[in-house]
N, C-alpha and C positions, 0 to 999 in steps of 0.2 A: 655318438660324437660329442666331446666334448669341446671348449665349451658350447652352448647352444644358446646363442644370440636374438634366434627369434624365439621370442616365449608364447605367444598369440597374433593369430589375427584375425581382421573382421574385412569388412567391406567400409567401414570409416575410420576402422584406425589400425597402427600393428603397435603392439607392444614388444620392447626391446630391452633386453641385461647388456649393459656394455660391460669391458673387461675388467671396471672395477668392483660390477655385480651391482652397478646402479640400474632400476627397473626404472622404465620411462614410457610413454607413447607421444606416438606421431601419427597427426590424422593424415591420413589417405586425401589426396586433392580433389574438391568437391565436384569439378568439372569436368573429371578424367573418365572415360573410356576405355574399359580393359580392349587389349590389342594394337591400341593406334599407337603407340609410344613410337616404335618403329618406322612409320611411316610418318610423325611427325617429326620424330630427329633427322633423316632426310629430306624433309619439307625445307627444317630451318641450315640443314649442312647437307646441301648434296653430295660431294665430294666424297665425306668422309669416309667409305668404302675405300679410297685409293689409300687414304692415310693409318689405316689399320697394324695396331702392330702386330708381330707375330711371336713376341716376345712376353713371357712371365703370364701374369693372369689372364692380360688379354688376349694372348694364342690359344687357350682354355674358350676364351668368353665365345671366340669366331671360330670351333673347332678347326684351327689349325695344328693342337694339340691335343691329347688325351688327358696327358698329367704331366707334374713335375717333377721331377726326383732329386732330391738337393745331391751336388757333387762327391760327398762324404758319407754318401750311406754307404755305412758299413754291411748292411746285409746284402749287400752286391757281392762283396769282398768275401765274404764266408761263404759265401755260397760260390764263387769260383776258386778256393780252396778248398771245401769239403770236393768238387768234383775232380780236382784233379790229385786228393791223396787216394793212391791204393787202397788204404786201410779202411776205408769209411764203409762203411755200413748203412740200409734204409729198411726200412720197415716193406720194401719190396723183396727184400732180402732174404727174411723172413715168412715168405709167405709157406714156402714148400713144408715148413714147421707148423706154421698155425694148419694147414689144409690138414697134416696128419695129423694133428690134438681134435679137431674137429671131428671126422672120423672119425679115429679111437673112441669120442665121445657118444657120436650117432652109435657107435657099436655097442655100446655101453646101455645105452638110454634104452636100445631093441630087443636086446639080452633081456633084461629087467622089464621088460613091457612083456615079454615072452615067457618067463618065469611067471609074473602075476598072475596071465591069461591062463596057464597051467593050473596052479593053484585055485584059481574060480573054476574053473571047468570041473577039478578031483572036487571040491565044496559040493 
């Protein structure tokens, strides 16, 4: 994934690229406690559970969502085009062709394993 924002961390600090690929750090708060964040943002906002959105990152953040898909992705659009022309073709398609090449091939490669073991054996 690019770009990758977090470059390091530690336990006192994390080091950061922002977008314009300036490297920086920021120490970690000296009094913090991994896991209470949580329980101290409804300490100081109890509430806020009702006031949740369900909208853009924060429906991500509160799995109300999975992901986002901008309105104009085009590969939506080709791909219910490709399913409904006749003509299209998938490498599913193809399979009944690769299974015979295959085949022919094991039959190939046995022949020849058959042949050698002949020839050691007359030796």
């Amino acid at each position: 994934m690019q770009p990758n924002y977090l470059i390091s961390q530690s336990a006192d600090k994390v080091v950061l690229r922002n977008f314009e690929g300036v490297i920086t750090s920021y120490p970690e708060p000296q009094n913090y406690i991994p896991g209470t964040a949580e329980g101290y943002f409804k300490g100081v906002y109890p509430d806020y559970e009702k006031y949740q959105s369900n909208v853009g990152i924060s429906a991500i953040m509160n799995n109300s969502k999975f992901n986002l898909i901008p309105e104009d992705l085009h590969r939506l659009d080709r791909r219910q085009k490709y399913q409904k022309d006749p003509q299209h073709s998938s490498l599913k398609d193809k399979r009944e062709k690769r299974d015979e090449l295959k085949e022919k091939k094991f039959k190939a490669q046995q022949k020849s394993i058959d042949i050698e073991d002949q020839e050691n054996k007359s030796e």
